[in-house]
Structure formats: structure tokens, C-alpha cells
PABAVO-810684 format. One record per residue (C-alpha): residue number from 0; residue in one letter; x, y, z. Coordinates in pm, 1 decimal, decimal comma. Layout:
BEGIN
{resi=NUM	resn=a	east=X	north=Y	up=Z} $
...
This chain:
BEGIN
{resi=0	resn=x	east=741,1	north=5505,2	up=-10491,8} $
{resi=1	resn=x	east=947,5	north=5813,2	up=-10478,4} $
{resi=2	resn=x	east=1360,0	north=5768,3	up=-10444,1} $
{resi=3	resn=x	east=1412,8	north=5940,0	up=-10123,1} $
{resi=4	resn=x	east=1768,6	north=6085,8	up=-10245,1} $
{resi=5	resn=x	east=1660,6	north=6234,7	up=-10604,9} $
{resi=6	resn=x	east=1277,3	north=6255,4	up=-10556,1} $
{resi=7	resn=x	east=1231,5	north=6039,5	up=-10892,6} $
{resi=8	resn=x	east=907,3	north=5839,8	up=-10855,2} $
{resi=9	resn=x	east=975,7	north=5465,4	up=-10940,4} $
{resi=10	resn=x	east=705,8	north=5231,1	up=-11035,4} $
{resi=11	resn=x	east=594,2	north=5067,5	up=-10766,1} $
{resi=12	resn=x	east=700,2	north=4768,4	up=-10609,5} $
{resi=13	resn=x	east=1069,1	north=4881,7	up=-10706,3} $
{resi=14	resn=x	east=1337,3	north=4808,9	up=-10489,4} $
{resi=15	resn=x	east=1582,4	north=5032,1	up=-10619,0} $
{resi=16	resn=x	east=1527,8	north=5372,0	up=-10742,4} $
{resi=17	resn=x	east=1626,5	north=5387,7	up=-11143,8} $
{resi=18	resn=x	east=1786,0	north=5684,9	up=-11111,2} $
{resi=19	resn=x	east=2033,4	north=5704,9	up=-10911,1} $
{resi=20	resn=x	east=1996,3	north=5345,2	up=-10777,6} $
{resi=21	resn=x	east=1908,6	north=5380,6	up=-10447,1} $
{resi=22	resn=x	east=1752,9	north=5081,2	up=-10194,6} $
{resi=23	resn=x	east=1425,4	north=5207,1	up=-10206,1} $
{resi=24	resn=x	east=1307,2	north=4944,7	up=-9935,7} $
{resi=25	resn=x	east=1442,8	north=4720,4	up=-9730,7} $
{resi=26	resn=x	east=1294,0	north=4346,5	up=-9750,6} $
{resi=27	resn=x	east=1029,8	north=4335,4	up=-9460,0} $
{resi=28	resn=x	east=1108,2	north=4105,7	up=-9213,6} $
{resi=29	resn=x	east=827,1	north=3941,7	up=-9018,6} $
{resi=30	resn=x	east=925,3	north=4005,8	up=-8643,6} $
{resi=31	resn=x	east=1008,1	north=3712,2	up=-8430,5} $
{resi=32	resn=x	east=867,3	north=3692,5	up=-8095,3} $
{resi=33	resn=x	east=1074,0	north=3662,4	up=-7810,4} $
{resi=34	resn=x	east=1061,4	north=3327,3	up=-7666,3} $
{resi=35	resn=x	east=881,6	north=3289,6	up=-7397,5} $
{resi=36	resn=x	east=1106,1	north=3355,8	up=-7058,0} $
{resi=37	resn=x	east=1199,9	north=3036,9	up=-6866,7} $
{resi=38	resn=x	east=918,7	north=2895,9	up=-6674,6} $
{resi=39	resn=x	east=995,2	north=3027,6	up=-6274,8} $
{resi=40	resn=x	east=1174,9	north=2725,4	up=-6057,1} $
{resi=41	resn=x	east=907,4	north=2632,2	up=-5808,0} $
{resi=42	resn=x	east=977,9	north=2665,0	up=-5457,7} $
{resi=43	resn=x	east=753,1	north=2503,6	up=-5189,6} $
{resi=44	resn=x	east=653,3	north=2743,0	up=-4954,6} $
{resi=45	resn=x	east=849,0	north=2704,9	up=-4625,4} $
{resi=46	resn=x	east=692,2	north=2477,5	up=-4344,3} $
{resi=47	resn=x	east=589,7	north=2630,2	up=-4016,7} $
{resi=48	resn=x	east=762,8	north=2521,5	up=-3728,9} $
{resi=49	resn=x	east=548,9	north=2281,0	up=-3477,7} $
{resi=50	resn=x	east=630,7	north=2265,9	up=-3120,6} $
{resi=51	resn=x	east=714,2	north=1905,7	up=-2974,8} $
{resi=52	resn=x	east=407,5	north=1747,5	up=-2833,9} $
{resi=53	resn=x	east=440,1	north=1734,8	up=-2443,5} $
{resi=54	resn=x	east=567,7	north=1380,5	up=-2318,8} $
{resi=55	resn=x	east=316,6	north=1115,9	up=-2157,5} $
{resi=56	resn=x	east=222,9	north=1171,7	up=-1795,0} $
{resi=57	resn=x	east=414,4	north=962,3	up=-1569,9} $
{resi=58	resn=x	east=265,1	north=698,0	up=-1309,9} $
{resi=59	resn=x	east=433,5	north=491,0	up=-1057,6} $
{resi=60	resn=x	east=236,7	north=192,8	up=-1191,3} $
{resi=61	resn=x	east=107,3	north=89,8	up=-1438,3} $
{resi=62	resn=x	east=-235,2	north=303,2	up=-1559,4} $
{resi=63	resn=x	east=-547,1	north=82,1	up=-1610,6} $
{resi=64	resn=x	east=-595,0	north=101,1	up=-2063,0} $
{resi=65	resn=x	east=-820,1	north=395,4	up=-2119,5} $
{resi=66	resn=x	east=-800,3	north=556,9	up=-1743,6} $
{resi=67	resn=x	east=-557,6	north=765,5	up=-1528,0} $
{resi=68	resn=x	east=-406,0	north=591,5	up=-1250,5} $
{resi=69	resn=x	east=-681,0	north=518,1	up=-990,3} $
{resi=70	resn=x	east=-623,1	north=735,5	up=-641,9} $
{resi=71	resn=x	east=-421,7	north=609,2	up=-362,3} $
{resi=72	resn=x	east=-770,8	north=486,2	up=-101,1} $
{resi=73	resn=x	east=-684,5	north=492,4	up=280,5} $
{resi=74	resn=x	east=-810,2	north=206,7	up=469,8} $
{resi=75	resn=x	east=-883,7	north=221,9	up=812,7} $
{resi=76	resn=x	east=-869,4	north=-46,1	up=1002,0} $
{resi=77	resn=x	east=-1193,1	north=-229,3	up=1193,1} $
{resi=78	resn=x	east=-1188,3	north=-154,9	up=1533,0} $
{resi=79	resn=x	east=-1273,5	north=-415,3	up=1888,1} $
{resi=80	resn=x	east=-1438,9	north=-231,8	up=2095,2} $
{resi=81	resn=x	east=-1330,4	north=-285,1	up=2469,1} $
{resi=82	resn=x	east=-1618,4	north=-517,4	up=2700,3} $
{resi=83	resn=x	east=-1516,5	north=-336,0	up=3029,9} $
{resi=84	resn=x	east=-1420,9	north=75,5	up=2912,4} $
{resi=85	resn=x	east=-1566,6	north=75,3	up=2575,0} $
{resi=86	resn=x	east=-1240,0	north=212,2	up=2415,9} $
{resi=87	resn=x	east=-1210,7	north=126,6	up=2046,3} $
{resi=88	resn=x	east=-865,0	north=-55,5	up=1984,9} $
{resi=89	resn=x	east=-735,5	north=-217,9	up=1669,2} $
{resi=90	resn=x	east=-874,2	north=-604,2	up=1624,0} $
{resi=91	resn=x	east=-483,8	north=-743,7	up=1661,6} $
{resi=92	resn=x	east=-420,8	north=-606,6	up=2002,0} $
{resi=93	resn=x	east=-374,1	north=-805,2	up=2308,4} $
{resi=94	resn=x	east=-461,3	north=-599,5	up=2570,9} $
{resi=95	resn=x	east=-652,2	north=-309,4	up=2591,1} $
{resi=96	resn=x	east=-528,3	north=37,7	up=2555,6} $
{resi=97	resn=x	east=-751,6	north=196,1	up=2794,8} $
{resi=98	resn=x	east=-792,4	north=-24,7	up=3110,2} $
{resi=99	resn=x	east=-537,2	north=-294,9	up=2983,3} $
{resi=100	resn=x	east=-742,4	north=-601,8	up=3037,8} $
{resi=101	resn=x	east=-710,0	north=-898,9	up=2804,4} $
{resi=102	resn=x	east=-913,3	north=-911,1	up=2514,8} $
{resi=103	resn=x	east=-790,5	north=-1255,5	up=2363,5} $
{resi=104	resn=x	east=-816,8	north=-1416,2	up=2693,8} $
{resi=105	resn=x	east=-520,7	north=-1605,3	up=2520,6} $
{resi=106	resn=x	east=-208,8	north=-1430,7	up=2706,6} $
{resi=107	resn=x	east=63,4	north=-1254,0	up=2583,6} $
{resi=108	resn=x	east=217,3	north=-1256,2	up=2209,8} $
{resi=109	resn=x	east=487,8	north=-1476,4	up=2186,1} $
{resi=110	resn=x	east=768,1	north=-1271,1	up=2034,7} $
{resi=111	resn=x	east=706,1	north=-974,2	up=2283,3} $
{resi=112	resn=x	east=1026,0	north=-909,8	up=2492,2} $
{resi=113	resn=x	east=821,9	north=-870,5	up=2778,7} $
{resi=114	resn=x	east=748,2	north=-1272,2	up=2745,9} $
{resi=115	resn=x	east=863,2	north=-1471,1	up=3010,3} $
{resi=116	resn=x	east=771,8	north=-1828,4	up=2976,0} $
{resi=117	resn=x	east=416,5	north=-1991,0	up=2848,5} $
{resi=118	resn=x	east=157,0	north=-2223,7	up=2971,7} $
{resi=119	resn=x	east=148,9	north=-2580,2	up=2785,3} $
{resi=120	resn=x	east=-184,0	north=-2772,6	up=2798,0} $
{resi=121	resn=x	east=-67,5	north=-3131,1	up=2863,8} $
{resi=122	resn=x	east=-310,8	north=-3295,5	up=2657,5} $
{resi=123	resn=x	east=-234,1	north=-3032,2	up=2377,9} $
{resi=124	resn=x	east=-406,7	north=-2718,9	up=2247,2} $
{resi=125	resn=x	east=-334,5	north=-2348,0	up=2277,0} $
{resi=126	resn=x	east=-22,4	north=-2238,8	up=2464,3} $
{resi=127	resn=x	east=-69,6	north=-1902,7	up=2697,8} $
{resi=128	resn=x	east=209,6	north=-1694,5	up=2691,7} $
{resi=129	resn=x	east=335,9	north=-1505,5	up=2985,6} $
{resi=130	resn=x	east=389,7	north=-1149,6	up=2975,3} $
{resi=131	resn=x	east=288,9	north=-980,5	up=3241,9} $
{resi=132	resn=x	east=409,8	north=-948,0	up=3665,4} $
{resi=133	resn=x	east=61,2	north=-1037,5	up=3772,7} $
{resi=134	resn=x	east=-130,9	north=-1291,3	up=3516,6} $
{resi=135	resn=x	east=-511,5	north=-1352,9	up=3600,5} $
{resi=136	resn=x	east=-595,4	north=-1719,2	up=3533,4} $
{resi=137	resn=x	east=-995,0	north=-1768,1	up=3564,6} $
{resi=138	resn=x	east=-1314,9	north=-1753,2	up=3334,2} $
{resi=139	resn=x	east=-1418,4	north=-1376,5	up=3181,8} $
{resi=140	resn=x	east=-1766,2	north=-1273,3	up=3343,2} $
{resi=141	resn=x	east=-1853,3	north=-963,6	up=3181,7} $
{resi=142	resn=x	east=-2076,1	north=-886,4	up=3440,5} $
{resi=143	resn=x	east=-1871,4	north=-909,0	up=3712,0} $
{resi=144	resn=x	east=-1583,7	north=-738,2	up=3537,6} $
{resi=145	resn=x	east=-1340,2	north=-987,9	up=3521,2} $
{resi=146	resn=x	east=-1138,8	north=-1041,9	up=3197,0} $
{resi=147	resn=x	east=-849,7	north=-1276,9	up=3322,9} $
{resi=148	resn=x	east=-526,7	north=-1214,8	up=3105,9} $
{resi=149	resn=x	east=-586,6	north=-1653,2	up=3080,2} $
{resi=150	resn=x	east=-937,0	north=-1745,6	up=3004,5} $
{resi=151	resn=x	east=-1012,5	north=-2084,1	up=3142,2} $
{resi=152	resn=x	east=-1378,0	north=-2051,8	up=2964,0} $
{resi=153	resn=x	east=-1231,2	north=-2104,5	up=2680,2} $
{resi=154	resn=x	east=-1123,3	north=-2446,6	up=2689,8} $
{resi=155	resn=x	east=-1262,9	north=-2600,2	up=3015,2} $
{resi=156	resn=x	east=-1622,2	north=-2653,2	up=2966,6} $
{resi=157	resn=x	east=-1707,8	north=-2797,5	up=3280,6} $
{resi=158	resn=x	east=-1686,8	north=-2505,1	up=3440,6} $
{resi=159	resn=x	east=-1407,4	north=-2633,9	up=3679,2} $
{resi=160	resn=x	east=-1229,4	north=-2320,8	up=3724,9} $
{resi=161	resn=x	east=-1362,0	north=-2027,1	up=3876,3} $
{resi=162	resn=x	east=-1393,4	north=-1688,1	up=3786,3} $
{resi=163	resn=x	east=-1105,0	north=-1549,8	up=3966,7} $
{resi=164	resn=x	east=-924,6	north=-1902,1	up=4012,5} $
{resi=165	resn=x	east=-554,6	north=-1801,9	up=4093,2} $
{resi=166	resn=x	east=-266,4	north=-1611,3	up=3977,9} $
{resi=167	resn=x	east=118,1	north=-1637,6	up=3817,8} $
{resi=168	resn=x	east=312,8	north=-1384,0	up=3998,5} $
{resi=169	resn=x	east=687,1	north=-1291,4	up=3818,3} $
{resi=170	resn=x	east=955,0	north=-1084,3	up=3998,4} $
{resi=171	resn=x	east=1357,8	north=-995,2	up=3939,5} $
{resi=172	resn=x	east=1441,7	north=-1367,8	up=3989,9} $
{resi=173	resn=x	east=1145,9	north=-1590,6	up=4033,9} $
{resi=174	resn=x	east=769,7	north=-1698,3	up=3973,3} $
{resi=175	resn=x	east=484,2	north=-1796,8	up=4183,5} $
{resi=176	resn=x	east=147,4	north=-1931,2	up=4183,8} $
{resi=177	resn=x	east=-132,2	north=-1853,4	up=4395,8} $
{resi=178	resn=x	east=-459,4	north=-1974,7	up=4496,2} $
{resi=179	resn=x	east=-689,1	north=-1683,2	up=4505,9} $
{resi=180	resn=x	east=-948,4	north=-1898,2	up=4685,4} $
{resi=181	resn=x	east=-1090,6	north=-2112,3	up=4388,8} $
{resi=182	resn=x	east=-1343,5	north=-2399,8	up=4482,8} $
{resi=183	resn=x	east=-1152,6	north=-2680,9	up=4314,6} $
{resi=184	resn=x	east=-781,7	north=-2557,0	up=4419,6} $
{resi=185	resn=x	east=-488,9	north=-2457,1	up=4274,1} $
{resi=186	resn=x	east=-229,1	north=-2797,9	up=4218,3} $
{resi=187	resn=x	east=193,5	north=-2787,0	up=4173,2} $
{resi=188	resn=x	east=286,5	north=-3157,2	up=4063,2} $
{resi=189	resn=x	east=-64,9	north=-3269,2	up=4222,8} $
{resi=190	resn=x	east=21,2	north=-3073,9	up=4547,5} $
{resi=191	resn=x	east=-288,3	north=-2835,1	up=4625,0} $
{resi=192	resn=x	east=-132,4	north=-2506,9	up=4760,9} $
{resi=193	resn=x	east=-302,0	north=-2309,3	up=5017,8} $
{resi=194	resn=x	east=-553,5	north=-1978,8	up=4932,6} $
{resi=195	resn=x	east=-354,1	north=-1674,2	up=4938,7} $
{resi=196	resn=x	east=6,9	north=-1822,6	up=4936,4} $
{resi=197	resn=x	east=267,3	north=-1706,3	up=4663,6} $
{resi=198	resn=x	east=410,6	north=-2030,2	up=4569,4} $
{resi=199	resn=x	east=800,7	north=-2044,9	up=4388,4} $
{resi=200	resn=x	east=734,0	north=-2250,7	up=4113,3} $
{resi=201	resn=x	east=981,0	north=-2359,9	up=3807,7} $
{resi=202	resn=x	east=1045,0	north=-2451,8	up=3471,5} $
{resi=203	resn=x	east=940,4	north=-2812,5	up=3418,2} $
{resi=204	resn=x	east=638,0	north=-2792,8	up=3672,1} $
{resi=205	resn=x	east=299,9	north=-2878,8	up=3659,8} $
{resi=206	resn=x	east=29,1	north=-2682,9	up=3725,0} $
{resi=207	resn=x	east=-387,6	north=-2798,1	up=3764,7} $
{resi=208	resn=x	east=-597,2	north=-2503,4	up=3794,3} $
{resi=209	resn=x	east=-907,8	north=-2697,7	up=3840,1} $
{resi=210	resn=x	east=-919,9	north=-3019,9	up=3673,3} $
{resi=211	resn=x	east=-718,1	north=-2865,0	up=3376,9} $
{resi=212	resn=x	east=-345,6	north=-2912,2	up=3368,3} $
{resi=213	resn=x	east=-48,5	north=-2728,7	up=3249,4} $
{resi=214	resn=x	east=291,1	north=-2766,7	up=3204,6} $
{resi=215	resn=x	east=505,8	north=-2428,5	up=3272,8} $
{resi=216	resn=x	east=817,1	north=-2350,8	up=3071,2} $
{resi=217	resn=x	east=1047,3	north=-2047,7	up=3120,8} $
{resi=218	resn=x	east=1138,4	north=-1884,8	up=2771,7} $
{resi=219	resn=x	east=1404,2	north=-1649,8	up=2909,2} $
């Protein structure tokens, strides 16, 4: 190995030149690796942002499990059609709309303010309320076209009133009852009255129309 400062070749292996004593070498290191860089911190990636689910539909009842809220059904309601005009009016009503004849055969309605006083049977039944300035008191005959606002047919089954047996009459101040010419008369307190006569008659009294018997009562 030659001494780099004098040129004298030394044997080889030397370390130091003989000469003039020079390093010839340095010791040869075995290179250390750099350690390994820190491992990277780990970061999650970042979440993407989810809207809010929309809220529940709202009902104003309860929905049935597993179904929307069943639609709102209109009901109509059944329908009596008039004997005498035909008009179709509501099964409640009284009196028809069209031609206004009774269609209960029963009278008035008790709560109407149009009520004046009612008919009691004296050996008990149905009242007949009284409703009306001019009440018909007979039997209904369809045929003939009477529909009297009190139906006798319904309760005397004798037949002992006639069709068009008599009448209740009501003004400002008082009522009457008259004999419209019935075959088995028209009574007040077992008094028959004469055909065609407007009788005064008041609370308390009794009335026959036929062989059926009332007593009358003023309710206002």
C-alpha cells in the first residue's frame, strides 16, 4: 500500500506508513442504517355528513299498524220518500218538505217551539203533539190523499174514526175542535159537538174522536 505523503509502498495490510508514519487507512466502519422513520399516526378518514331523516307523517288519529290513516267516507243519509209528491226527505223528518203533510202520522216533535200542547190517550200510549194552526185528526188513505197530521189508523183498529174525522184549530189566544162531519162524532167531556162548528176547548178537557179518547193539555 503506497504512503500517500512520501509515495513509500508499505506492506500491505499496514496501517501506518513506515516512513514517515502516516495513517495509511482509517479503520472501516460498517455503516449503520438509519432507523426506520416513525410509523405515520393514523387518522380515520373524516365521516360524511348525513342529512336528518324527515320526521313521521302526522295523523289526527291514530293510524291502523302497517297502513296510512284510512280516508275520511261521507255518508249520506237514507232517504223517505213522500206517499202524496214523491219528494225524497230525510227518514227523521216530521212533515214533508214538499207538500208538508205528515209522514209520522204521530204529530209534531215535542221540543219544537212551534208546540203548543199534546194529545194524551187516556188509557195510555203515544202522546200527539200539537204544532200546527190547523191539525188533521183522521185515518191516512193514500188513495184518497189524506195524510192527517194525527193518524187515528194507527191505534184505533175498529175503524171508528173516519178518514177526515175533525180538526184542532189554534189562534193568538185560543183552541178549537171541530167536527168535520165524521160518522161517529166528535165528543168534549162526552158532549158531541155539531159538524162544522169551531168549538173553544181547554187545558184539562176531554176529547172522543170516535170511540177513542183523549185528554188535551196546553204546553205553553
Amino acid at each position: 500500500m503506497q504512503c500517500p505523503k512520501c509515495g513509500l509502498e508499505n506492506i500491505h495490510g499496514a496501517q501506518f506508513c513506515e516512513d514517515c508514519g502516516t495513517l495509511l487507512r482509517t479503520r472501516e466502519v460498517s455503516p449503520v442504517s438509519a432507523p426506520p422513520p416513525p410509523p405515520s399516526h393514523y387518522q380515520q378518514p373524516p365521516q360524511q355528513y348525513a342529512p336528518p331523516p324527515p320526521p313521521p307523517p302526522h295523523y289526527d288519529s291514530p293510524p291502523q299498524a302497517g297502513r296510512f290513516a284510512p280516508p275520511t267516507v261521507l255518508v249520506t243519509p237514507p232517504a223517505f220518500k213522500c206517499p202524496k209528491c214523491g219528494r225524497e226527505n230525510v227518514v227523521t223528518a216530521v212533515y214533508c218538505g214538499g207538500c208538508s203533510i205528515s209522514l209520522t202520522g204521530r204529530g209534531g216533535i215535542p221540543d219544537s217551539p212551534k208546540c203548543f200542547g199534546k194529545l194524551t190517550p187516556l188509557g195510555g200510549g203515544a202522546e200527539f203533539y200539537l204544532d200546527r194552526d190547523k191539525i188533521l185528526i183522521g185515518r191516512k188513505s193514500e188513495g184518497d190523499g189524506i195524510f192527517p197530521e194525527i193518524d187515528m189508523g194507527l191505534i184505533d183498529t175498529n175503524a171508528g174514526v173516519s178518514r177526515r174525522h175533525g180538526q184542532i184549530i189554534k189562534d193568538d189566544e185560543h183552541c178549537y175542535v171541530e167536527d168535520l162531519g165524521s160518522s161517529n162524532g166528535t165528543f168534549i167531556n162526552d158532549i158531541r159537538v155539531p159538524e162544522g162548528v169551531q168549538n173553544p176547548i181547554k187545558d184539562g178537557d176531554t176529547l172522543r174522536f170516535g170511540g177513542y179518547s183523549f185528554i188535551f193539555r196546553k204546553t205553553r
